[in-house]
Each structure stands twice: as structure tokens, then as C-alpha cells.
C-alpha positions in Angstrom: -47.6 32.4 -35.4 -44.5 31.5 -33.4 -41.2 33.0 -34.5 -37.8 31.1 -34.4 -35.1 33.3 -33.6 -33.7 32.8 -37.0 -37.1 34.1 -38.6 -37.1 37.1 -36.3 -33.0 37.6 -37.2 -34.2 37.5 -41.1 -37.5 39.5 -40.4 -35.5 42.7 -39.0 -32.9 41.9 -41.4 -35.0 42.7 -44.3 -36.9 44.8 -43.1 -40.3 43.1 -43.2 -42.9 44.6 -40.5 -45.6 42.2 -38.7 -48.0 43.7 -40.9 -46.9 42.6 -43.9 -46.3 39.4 -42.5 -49.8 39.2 -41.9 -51.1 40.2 -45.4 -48.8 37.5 -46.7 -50.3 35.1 -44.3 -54.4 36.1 -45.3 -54.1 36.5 -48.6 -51.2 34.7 -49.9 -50.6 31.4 -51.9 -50.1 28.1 -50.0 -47.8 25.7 -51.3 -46.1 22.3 -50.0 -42.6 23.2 -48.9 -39.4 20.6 -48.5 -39.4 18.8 -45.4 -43.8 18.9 -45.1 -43.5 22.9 -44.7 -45.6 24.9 -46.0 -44.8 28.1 -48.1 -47.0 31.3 -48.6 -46.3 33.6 -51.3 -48.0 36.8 -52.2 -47.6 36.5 -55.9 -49.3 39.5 -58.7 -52.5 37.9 -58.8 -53.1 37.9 -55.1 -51.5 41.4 -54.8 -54.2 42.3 -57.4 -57.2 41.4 -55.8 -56.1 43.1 -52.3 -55.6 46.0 -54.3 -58.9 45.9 -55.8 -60.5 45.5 -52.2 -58.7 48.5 -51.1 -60.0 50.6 -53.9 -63.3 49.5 -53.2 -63.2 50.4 -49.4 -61.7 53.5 -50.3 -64.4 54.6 -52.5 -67.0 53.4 -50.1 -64.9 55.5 -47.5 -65.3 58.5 -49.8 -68.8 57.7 -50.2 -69.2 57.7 -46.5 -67.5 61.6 -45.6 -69.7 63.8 -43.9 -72.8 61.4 -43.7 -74.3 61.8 -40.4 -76.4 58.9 -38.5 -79.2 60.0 -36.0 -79.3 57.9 -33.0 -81.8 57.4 -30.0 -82.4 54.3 -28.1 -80.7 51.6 -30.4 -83.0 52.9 -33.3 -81.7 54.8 -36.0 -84.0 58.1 -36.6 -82.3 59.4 -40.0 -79.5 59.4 -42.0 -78.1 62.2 -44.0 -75.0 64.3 -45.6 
């Protein structure tokens, strides 16, 4: 997304990374805006489901620790932890 030099003035101002920018941008509410705009808000219930995504990767991740794949030629041979 292109930045005018007033968005990137506001952006450092308030201390708002790229990052977060880009959550709000995925995830967030779209609404019409004055002047055909458009406006993207990250309101509780989107918050909720990212944060119910997150806990799900993190359990998978936890899941995941110290499981070991066994690879030769493109084939898996066994999987263990």
C-alpha cells in the first residue's frame, strides 16, 4: 500500500509499526469512509479471532517440539519424538 507523507508523519507519530499495519489491513473491518474511502478497523471481535488463531498455532507449535522427520529421496521414512 502506498503511503502519503502525511500517513507516514502520523504512522511514526504514534508509533504504529508496518506490522501492525498489516494485521489491521488482513484481518480488520472494512467500512465506506467520507469522500469513497475506505476505513479498516480492527475492532474486539476481529482481535478475538486472531487471538484464537494464535493460540491454536501455538499449541500445534508445542505439539510439534522435538518431533523429528526422517528424510531420503523426497520420501518420508518415519516420524517420531
Amino acid at each position: 500500500m502506498w503511503k502519503t507523507r502525511h500517513a507516514v508523519k502520523r504512522q511514526r507519530q504514534r508509533g504504529i509499526s508496518d506490522f501492525i499495519m498489516k494485521l489491521i489491513e488482513c484481518y480488520g473491518k472494512y467500512e465506506v469512509a467520507p469522500g469513497g474511502a475506505m476505513r479498516i478497523t480492527l475492532g474486539n471481535r476481529e482481535y478475538q479471532m486472531i487471538a484464537g488463531e494464535i493460540k491454536w498455532h501455538l499449541q500445534q507449535l508445542d505439539k510439534a517440539r522435538r518431533g523429528t522427520l526422517v528424510v531420503k529421496d523426497d520420501r518420508l521414512i518415519t516420524v517420531y519424538k
